[in-house]
C-alpha positions in Angstrom: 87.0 96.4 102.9 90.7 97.0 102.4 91.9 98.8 105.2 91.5 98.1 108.7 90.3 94.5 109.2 94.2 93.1 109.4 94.6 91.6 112.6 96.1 94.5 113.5 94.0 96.7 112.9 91.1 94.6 114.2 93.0 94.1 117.4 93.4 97.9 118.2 89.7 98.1 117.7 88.6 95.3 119.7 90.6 97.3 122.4 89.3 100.4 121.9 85.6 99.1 121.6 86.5 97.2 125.3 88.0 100.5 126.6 84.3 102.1 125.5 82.2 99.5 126.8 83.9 99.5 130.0 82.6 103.2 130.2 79.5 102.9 129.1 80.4 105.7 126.2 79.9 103.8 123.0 81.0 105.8 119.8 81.7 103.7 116.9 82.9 106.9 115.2 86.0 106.7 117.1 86.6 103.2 115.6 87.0 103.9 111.9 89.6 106.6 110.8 87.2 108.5 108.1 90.6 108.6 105.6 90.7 104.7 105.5 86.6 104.7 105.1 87.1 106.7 101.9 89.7 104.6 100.6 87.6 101.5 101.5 84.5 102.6 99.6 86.8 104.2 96.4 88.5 100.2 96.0 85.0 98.8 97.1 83.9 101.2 93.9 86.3 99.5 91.8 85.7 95.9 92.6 81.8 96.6 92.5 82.9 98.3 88.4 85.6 96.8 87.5 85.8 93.5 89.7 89.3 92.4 87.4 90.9 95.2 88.2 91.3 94.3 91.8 94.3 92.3 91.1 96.0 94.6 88.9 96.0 97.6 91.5 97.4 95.9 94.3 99.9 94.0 92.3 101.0 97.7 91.6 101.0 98.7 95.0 103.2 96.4 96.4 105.3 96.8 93.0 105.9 100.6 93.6 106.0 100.6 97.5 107.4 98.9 100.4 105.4 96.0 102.1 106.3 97.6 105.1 104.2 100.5 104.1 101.6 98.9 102.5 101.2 96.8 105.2 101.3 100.1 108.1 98.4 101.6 105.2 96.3 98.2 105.4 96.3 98.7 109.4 95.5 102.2 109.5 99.0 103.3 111.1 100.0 105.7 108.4 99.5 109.2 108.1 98.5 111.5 105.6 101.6 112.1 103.8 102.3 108.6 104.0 98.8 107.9 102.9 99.7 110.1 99.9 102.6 108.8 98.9 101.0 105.3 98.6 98.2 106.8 96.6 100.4 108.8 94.3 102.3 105.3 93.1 98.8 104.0 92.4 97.1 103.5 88.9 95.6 106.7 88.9 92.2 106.1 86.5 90.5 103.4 88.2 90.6 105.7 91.4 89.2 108.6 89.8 86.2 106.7 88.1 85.9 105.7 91.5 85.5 109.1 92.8 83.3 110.3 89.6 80.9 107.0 90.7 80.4 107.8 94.2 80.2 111.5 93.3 77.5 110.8 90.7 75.7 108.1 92.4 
């Protein structure tokens, strides 16, 4: 997946997981941020279609954003309107076939 598994990212978890294991109060659901899921399995989408295209979209989005903010999006540190900036500067069709696939099935 896309988001989430920087080193970052996978340290926070690996934290958080700790911090729920120590407890005894397990919930995976408080390990994945369900925004980042859906952009995970709409690029997934894409690269599962359109496997060429995976180059071409992220070339764009570091062309029409900062690292810096790519790089907060890829460890799940960004918020929505961040989030939707980002999206906003990205090539807009392969996203919504994306969305028509998993809709459709």
């Amino acid at each position: 997946a896309s988001t989430g598994f920087t080193f970052k990212a996978t340290e926070k978890k690996v934290e958080k997981l700790i911090t729920q294991i120590k407890s005894n109060k397990i919930n995976s659901s408080k390990l994945i941020n369900k925004r980042h899921r859906l952009y995970d399995l709409l690029l997934l989408q894409i690269l599962i279609d359109d496997n060429h295209k995976g180059a071409y979209i992220f070339s764009k989005l570091f062309d029409k954003n900062k690292p810096t903010q790519i790089f907060k999006f890829l460890d799940e540190d960004t918020n929505i309107f961040q989030e939707l900036k980002i999206i906003l500067k990205s090539p807009p069709t392969p996203f919504i076939k994306s969305i028509m696939s998993l809709l459709i099935g």
